[in-house]
C-alpha angles and dihedrals in degrees: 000000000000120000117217087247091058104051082045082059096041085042088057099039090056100041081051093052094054094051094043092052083029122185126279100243101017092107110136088208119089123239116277119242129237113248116236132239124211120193119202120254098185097039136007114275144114132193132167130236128214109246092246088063112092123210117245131191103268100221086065093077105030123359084220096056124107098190125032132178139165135203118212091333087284106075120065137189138173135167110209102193120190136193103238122225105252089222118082086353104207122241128231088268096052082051099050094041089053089046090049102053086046095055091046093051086055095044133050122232095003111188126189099230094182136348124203148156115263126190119220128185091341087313124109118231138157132266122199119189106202142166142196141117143304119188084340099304118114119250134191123213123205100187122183119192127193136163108206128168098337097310125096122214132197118193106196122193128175140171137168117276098262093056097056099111090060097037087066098037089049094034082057097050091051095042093049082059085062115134127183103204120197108251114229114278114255100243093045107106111224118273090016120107115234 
């Protein structure tokens, strides 16, 4: 005969076995997504995504982007690529300076908050954390610049003020996925290896 403490006991031991040895496909969190990788088709270029960014037409946020994500509907991110002049070929810091006075004739009181190098995919760039204001509401810019191969990039991320902290954690993870790809060489005929 079985006491009640015992059974309580029996009852334990066996709720603790089947923890300890646990279930294959009991698990309560859901099944992690796979990021997602874009490769440049106007200039070449790859980054990652997390899973949780979702791909936007890019046109929706700037008629000049090529890719375009948001995360939550509060997170945003572009890459705008360009083809440079070959004469005079600009350097990062015209770049940056052109991308800058666009972004201040489409925000009010802009304000340059740091500059610094950045290095993306071995190449060294230039980031510019920035705020002001769009329609009133306060913005925050994370803007990385790079001159690579005869091509200029300008990744472009925003969010709302209050979503600063994981604009700059999320707009890290993306920019550390940076790749420069070497574009095929001129002479090379489609389809064919070098």
């Amino acid at each position: 005969m079985i006491l009640p403490r015992q059974l309580t006991l029996l009852t334990l031991a066996f709720a603790l076995l089947l923890g300890i040895t646990g279930c294959e496909g009991c698990s309560n969190e859901p099944a992690a997504q796979p990021a997602w990788r874009v490769t440049g088709e106007r200039a070449p270029y790859a980054l990652t995504f997390p899973a949780e960014w979702i791909a936007e037409p890019p046109q929706s946020i700037n008629p000049h982007a090529e890719v375009a994500a948001s995360l939550d509907d509060a997170l945003f991110l572009m890459v705008i690529p360009q083809k440079l002049p070959t004469f005079p070929t600009p350097d990062v810091h015209q770049l940056q300076r052109l991308g800058m006075e666009t972004l201040d004739r489409s925000v009010d009181n802009l304000i340059i908050d740091r500059q610094s190098p950045i290095r993306l995919g071995g190449v060294e760039g230039l980031s510019v954390i920035a705020r002001g204001e769009l329609h009133g509401d306060p913005v925050r810019y994370i803007n990385a610049y790079l001159v690579h191969q005869g091509y200029g990039y300008q990744i472009i991320a925003f969010a709302s003020d209050e979503h600063s902290e994981a604009l700059i954690a999320q707009v890290d993870l993306i920019l550390a996925s940076w790749e420069n790809i070497s574009p095929p060489a001129a002479d090379t005929p489609p389809g064919s290896t070098p």
